[in-house]
C-alpha positions in Angstrom: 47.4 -18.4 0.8 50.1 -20.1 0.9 50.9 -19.8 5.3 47.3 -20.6 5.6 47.6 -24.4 3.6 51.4 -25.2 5.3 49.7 -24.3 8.8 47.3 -26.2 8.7 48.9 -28.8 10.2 49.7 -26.3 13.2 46.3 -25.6 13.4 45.4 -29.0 13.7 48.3 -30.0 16.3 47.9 -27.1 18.7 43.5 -27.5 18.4 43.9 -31.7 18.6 46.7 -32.7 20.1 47.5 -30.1 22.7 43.9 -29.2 23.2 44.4 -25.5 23.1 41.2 -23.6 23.8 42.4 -20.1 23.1 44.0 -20.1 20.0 43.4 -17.6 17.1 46.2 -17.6 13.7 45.8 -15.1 10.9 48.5 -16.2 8.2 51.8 -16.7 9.7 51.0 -14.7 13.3 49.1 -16.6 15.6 48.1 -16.4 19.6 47.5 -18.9 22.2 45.8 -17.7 25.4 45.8 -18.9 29.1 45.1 -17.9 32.5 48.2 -20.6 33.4 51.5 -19.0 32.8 53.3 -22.4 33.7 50.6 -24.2 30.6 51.6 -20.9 28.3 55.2 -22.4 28.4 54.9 -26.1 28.1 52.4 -24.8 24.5 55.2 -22.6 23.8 58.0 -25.2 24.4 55.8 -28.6 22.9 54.9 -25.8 19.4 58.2 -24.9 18.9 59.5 -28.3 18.4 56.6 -29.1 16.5 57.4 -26.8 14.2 61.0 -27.5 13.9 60.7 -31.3 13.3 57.4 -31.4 11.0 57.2 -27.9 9.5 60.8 -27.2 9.2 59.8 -23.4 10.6 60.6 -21.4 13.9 59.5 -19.0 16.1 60.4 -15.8 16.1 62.7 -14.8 19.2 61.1 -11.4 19.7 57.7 -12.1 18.8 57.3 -15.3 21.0 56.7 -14.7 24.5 54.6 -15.4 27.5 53.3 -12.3 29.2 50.0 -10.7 31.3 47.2 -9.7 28.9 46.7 -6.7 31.0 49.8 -5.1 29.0 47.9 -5.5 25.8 48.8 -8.2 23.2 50.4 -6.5 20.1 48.3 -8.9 17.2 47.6 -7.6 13.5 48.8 -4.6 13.4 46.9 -3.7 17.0 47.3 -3.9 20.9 44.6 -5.9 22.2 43.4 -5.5 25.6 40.0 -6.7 27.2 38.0 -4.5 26.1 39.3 -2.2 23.4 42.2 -2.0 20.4 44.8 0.3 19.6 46.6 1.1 16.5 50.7 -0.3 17.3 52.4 3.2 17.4 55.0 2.0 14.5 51.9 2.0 12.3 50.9 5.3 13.3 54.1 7.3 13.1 54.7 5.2 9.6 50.9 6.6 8.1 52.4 10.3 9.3 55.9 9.7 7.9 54.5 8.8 4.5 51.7 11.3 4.3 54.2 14.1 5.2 56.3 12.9 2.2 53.4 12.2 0.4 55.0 9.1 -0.7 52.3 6.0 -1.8 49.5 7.6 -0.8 46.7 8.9 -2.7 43.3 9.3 -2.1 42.1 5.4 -2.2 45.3 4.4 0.4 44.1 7.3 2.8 41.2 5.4 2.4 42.0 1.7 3.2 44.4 3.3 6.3 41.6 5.2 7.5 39.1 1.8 7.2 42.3 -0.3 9.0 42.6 2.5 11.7 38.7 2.2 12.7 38.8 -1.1 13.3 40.4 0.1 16.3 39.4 2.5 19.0 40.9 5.8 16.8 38.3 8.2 16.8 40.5 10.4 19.0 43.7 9.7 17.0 42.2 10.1 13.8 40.4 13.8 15.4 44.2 14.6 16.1 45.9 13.8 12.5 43.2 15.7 11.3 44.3 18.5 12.5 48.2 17.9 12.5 48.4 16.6 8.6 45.0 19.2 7.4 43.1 15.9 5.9 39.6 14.3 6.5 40.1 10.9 8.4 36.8 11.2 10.9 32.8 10.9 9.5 32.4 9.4 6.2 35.2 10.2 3.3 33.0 11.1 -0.1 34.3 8.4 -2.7 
């Protein structure tokens, strides 16, 4: 709640000030999209020091970057392309590490994993765990 009050000020600097068009923020992450690389680092450059000077924050060094779409854009927990979404493979291998220890998970955080993973395009990944950790994670689960 918090990130999404302080922000606002981001919000309203990037959407009025710079004039951003593309520009989606979830809590603390947020993107800014362009088909002008050269325009990608001016926002980049001109948002940084707005949020040194006003909001006292910074952007992180290895999250911050200007890069093709066409590689996907890593946003939520997902990479993003045009026209479909993948689970990030650290979230993946993290849901099998834990379920093969069977540590935090029970039946109702299989559940809210499984509702995060469809969000995505998973069927297919979700058909493999199946079969590689012996649960149910494709149809409906019974409550």
């Amino acid at each position: 709640m918090f990130a999404n009050v302080y922000l606002n000020e981001l919000d309203k600097f990037i959407k009025h000030d710079l004039r951003i068009k593309y520009y989606l923020r979830y809590m603390d992450d947020f993107l800014v999209l362009s088909y002008n690389k050269r325009r990608l680092r001016e926002f980049k450059f001109k948002i940084q020091g707005f949020l040194r000077d006003r909001l006292l924050l910074e952007l992180n060094p290895k999250k911050a970057n200007v890069f093709p779409a066409e590689r996907g854009i890593d946003f939520l927990g997902y990479v993003n392309f045009g026209n479909y979404r993948l689970l990030r493979k650290s979230t993946v291998r993290r849901f099998v590490k834990r379920m093969k220890t069977g540590k935090r998970f029970n039946q109702n955080s299989v559940r809210s994993w499984l509702n995060y993973a469809k969000f995505g395009n998973s069927w297919r990944l979700r058909r493999d765990l199946e079969r590689k950790l012996e649960i149910k994670l494709t149809g409906k689960i019974k409550k």
